[in-house]
C-alpha positions as CSV (number, residue, x, y, z in Angstrom):
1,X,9.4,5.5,-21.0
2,X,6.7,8.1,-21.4
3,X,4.4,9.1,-19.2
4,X,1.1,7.9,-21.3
5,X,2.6,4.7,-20.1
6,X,0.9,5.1,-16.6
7,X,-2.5,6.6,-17.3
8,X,-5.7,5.0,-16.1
9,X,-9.3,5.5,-16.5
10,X,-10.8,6.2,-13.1
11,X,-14.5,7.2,-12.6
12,X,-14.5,10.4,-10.3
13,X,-17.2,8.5,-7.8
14,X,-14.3,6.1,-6.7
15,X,-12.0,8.7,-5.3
16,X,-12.7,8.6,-1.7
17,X,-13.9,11.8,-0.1
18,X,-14.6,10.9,3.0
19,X,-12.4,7.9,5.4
20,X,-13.8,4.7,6.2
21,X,-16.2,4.5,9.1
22,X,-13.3,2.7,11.2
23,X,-9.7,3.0,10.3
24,X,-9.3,-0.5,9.7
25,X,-12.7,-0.8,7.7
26,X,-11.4,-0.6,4.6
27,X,-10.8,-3.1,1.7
28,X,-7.6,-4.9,0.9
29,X,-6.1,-6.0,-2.4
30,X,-3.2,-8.1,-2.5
31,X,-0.5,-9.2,-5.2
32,X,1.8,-11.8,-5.0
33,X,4.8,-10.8,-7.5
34,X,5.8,-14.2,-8.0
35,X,2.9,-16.0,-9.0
36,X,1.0,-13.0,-10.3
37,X,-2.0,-13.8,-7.9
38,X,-4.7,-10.7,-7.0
39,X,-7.0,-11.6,-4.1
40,X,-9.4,-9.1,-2.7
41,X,-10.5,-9.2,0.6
42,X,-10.7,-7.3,4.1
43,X,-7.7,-4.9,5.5
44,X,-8.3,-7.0,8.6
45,X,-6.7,-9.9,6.4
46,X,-3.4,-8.2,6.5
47,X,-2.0,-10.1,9.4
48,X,-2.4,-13.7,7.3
49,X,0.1,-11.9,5.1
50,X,2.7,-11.8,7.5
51,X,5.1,-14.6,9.0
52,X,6.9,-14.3,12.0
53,X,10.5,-12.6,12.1
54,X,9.3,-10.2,9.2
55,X,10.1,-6.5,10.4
56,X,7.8,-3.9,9.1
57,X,9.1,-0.1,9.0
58,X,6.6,2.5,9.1
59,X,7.0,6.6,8.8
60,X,6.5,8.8,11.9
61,X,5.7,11.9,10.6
62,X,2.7,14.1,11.9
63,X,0.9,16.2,9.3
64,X,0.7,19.9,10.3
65,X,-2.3,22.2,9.9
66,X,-0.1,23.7,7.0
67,X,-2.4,26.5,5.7
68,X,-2.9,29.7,7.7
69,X,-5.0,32.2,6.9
70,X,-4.0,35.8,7.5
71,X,-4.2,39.8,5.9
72,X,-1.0,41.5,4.6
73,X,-0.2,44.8,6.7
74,X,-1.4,46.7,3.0
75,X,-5.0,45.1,3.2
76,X,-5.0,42.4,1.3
77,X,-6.3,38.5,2.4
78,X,-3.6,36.0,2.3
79,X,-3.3,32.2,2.4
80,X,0.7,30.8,3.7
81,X,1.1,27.2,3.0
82,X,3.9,26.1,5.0
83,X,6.2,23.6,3.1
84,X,9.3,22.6,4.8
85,X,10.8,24.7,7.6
86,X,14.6,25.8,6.2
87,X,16.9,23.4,8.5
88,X,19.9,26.0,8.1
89,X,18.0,28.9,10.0
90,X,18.2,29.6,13.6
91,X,14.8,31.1,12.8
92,X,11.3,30.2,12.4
93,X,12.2,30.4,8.7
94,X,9.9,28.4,5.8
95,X,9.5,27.4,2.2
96,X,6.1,28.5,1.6
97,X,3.6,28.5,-1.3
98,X,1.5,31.8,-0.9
99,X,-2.1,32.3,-2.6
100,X,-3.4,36.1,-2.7
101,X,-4.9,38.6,-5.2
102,X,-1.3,40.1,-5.6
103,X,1.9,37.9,-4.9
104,X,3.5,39.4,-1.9
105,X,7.1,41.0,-2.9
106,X,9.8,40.6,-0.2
107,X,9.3,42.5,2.8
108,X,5.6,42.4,2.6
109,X,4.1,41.3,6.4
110,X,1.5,39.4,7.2
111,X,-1.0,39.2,10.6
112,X,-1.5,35.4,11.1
113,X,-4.3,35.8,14.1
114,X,-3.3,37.4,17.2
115,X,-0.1,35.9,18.3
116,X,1.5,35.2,14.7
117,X,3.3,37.2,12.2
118,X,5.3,36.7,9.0
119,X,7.7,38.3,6.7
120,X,8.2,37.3,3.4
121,X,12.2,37.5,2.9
122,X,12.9,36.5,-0.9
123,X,11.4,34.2,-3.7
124,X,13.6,30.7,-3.1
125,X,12.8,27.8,-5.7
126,X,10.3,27.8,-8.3
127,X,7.1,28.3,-7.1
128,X,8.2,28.9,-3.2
129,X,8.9,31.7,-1.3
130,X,10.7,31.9,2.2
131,X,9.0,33.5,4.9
132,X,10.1,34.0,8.3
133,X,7.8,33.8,11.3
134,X,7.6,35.3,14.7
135,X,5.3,35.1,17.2
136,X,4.1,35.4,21.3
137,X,4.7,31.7,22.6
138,X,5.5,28.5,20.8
139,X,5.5,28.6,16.9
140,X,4.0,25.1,15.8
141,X,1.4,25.4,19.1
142,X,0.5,28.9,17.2
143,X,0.4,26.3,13.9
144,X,-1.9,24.0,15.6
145,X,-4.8,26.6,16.7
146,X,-4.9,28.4,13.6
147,X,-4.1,26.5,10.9
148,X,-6.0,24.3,8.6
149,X,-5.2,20.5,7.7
150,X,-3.9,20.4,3.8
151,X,-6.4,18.0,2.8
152,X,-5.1,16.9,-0.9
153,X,-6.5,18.6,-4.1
154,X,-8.7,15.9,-5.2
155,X,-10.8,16.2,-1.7
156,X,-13.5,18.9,-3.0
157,X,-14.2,20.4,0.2
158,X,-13.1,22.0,3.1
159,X,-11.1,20.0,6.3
160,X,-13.5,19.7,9.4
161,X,-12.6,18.3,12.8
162,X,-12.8,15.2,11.8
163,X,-9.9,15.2,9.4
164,X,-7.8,16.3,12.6
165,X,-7.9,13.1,13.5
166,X,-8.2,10.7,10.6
167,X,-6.0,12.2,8.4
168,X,-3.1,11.6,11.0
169,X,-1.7,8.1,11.6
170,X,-2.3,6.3,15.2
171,X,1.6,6.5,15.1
172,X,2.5,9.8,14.3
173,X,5.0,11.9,16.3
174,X,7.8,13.8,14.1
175,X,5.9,17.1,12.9
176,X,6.6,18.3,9.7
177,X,4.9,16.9,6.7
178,X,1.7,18.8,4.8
179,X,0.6,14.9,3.6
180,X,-0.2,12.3,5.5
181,X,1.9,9.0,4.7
182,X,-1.8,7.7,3.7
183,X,-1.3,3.8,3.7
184,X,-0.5,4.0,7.1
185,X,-4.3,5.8,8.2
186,X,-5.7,1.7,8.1
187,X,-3.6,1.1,11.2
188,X,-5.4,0.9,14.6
189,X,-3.5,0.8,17.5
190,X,-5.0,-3.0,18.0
191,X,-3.9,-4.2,14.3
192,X,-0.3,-3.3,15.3
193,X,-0.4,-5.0,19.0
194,X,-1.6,-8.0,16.6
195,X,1.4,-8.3,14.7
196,X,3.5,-7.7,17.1
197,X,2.0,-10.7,19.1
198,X,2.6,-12.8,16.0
199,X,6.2,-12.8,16.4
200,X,6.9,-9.5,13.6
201,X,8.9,-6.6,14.5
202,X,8.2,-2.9,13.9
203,X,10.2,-0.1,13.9
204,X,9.8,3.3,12.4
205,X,11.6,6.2,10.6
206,X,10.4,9.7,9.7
207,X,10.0,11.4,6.1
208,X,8.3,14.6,6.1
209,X,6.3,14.2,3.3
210,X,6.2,17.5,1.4
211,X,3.9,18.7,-1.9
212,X,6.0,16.9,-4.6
213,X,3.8,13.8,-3.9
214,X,0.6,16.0,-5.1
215,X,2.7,17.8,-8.2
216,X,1.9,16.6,-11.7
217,X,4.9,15.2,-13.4
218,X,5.2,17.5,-16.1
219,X,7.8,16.1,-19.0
220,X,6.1,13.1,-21.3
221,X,9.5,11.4,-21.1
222,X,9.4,10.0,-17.4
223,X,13.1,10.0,-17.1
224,X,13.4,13.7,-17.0
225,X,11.1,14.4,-13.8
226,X,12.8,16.0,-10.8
227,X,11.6,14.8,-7.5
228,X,11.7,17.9,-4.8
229,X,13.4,16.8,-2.0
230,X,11.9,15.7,1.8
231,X,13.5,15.9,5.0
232,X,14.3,12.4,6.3
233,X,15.5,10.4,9.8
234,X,16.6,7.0,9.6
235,X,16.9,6.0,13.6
236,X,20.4,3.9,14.5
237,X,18.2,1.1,16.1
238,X,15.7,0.9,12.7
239,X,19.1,0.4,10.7
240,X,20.7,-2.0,13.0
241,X,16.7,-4.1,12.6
242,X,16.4,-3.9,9.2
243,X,20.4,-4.8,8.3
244,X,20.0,-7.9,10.9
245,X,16.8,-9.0,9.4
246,X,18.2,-9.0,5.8
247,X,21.2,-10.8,6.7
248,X,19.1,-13.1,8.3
249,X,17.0,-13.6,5.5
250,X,14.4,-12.2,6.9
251,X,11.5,-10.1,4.8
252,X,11.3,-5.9,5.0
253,X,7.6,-4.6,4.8
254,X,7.4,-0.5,3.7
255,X,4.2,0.9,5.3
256,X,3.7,3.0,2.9
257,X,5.9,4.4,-0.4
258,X,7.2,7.2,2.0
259,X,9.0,4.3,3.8
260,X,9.9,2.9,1.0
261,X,11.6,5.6,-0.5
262,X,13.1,6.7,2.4
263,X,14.7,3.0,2.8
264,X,15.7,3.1,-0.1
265,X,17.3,6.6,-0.3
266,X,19.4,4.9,2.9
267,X,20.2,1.8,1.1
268,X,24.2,1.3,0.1
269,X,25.0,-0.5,-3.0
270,X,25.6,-3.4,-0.5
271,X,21.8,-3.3,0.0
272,X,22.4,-2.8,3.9
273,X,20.6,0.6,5.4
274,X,22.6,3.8,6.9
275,X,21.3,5.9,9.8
276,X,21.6,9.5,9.9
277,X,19.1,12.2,8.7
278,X,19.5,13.9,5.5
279,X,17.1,15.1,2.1
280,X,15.5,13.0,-0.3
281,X,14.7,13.1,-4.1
282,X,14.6,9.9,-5.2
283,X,12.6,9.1,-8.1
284,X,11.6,5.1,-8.1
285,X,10.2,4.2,-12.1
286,X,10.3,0.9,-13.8
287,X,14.2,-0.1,-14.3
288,X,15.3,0.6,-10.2
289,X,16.5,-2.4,-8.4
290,X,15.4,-2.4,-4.5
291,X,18.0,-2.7,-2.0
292,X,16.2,-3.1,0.8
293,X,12.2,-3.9,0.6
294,X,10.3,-7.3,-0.4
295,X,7.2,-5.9,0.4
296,X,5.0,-3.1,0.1
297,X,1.5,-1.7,1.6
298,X,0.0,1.2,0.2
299,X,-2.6,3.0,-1.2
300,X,-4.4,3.0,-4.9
301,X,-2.7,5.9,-6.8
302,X,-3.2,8.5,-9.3
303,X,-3.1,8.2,-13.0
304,X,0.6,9.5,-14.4
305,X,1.9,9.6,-10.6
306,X,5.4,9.3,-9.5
307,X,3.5,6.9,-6.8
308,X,2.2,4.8,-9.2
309,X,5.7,4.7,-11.2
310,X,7.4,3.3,-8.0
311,X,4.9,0.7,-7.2
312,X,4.9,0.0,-10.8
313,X,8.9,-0.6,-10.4
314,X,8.4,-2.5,-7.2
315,X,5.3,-5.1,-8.7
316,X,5.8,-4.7,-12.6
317,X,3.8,-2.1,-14.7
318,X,1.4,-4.5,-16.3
319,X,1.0,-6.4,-13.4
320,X,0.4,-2.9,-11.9
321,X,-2.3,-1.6,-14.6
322,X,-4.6,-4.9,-14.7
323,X,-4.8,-5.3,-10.7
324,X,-6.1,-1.3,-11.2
325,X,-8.5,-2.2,-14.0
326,X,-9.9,-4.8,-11.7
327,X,-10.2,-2.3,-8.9
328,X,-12.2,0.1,-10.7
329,X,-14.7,-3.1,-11.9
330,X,-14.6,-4.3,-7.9
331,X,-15.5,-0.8,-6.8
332,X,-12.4,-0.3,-4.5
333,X,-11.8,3.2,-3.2
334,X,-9.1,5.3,-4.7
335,X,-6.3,7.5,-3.2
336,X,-5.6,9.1,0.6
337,X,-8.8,7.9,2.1
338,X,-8.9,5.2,-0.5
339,X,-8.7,0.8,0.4
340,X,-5.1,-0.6,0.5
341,X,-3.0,-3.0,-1.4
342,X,-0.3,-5.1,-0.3
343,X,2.2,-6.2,-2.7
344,X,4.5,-9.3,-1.6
């Protein structure tokens, strides 16, 4: 399987810069994998989708303002990208991606405003380096006031105020990821009151989504690709939901390939899904058999993406391919700020 296998033409115009006027504004594609059916319509079709006793699963996680900008003690400006805090530390200890005219050598120190200050302590894994932080007060409410959202790299300008808000789901709590789990940013507070009221359960889970989703996959043969691995939660009462509903026959939504992967990351042989936090790499192509999901929202990916290999898995790659070719000729909008499809 090679990756020339997943490669699309997009024109640059349909990569959405800016979000929708109204969370749930955008468009909606959806594909039935049994008949092979593609309907476009409205995101606010999504409910018709759903019967009741399904049981959606969504992802928690909050994006951080993961880039701070600061000046090493020798001069120098400096950009820290946090990436995932190091769970075996008692300290405010990070794998971090670090931009500067000079790479900063171990023990190099950094002023991050007033109240914040780093060391770097080592180069970790390829291209990170872990940095530990201190500061006067809380570290993430430091985070908050002086960092900058990590807008992905196919957004050409700068985060504003705006993006504070919109690039954050209406149901985000656990802070930790540097993306936003992107097919959930449709979801209004009113559009999940509405499925609730027609008789479908949700329930959540956390994955801090980290940079791996933006990282080319860099090996033609697909097979070879290492995914980097995310932090994940999977909540005693979302196992005991989802395990009741598939013994009952009942369907599992994924908002999102973050849930997905996470669910299936979870997922024993038996299809039935453990609780209990842990790390994920799990890399979804054509060829996996789901355990746990029979349907999917998400987003429109990019060409040669390890996101469009799982959906592509999930829905069939051809199947997969044509309903993007039609995309592009309908004029959806493509990637984090992008419409949303619904595969069933």
């Amino acid at each position: 399987m090679q990756l020339t296998d997943f490669d699309f033409l997009l024109p640059e115009e349909l990569i959405a810069q800016q979000p929708a006027a109204r969370r749930d504004a955008s468009r909606l594609m959806s594909l039935e994998r049994q008949t092979g059916q593609v309907t476009c319509g409205d995101f606010s079709d999504l409910p018709s989708f759903f019967r009741p006793g399904d049981l959606l699963v969504l992802n928690d996680t909050q994006v951080i303002p993961a880039r701070l900008l600061g000046q090493k003690l020798t001069g120098g400006k400096i950009e820290i990208f946090l990436v995932r805090r190091d769970m075996q530390a008692e300290t405010e200890d990070w794998f971090c991606l670090t931009k500067s005219s000079r790479a900063p050598k171990p023990g190099a120190e950094v002023l991050l405003g007033d109240k914040l200050r780093a060391t770097v302590l080592e180069e970790a894994e390829e291209p990170y380096r872990r940095v530990r932080f201190e500061c006067d007060g809380d570290f993430m409410q430091q985070v908050e006031a002086i960092g900058h959202l990590p807008l992905p790299p196919y957004i050409k300008r700068e985060d504003d105020q705006n993006d504070r808000s919109r690039y954050q789901t209406v149901f985000a709590r656990e802070k930790g990821a540097v993306a936003a789990p992107t097919a959930g940013l449709h979801f209004t507070p009113e559009v999940l009151d509405k499925l609730r009221a027609g008789g479908v359960e949700i329930h959540s889970l956390t994955l801090h989504v980290g940079l791996g989703t933006f990282l080319p996959v860099r090996v033609d043969d697909v097979t070879e690709h290492k995914m980097h691995s995310e932090f994940y939660n999977v909540p005693q009462e979302t196992a005991d939901a989802v395990n009741k509903a598939k013994l009952e026959g009942r369907r599992v939504f994924a908002l999102g390939t973050t849930s997905a992967r996470t669910l299936e990351t979870a997922a024993t042989d038996e299809g039935m899904l453990q609780a209990g936090c842990g790390e994920s790499d799990i890399f979804i192509y054509p060829g996996y058999r789901f355990k746990i999901i029979d349907a999917l929202i998400t987003n429109f990916h990019l060409p040669k993406s390890t996101l469009l290999m799982l959906v592509s898995a999930f829905a069939g790659r051809e199947f997969i391919l044509s309903a993007y070719r039609r995309a592009v000729e309908e004029r959806f909008r493509f990637f984090s700020y992008g419409d949303c499809m619904l595969i069933y």
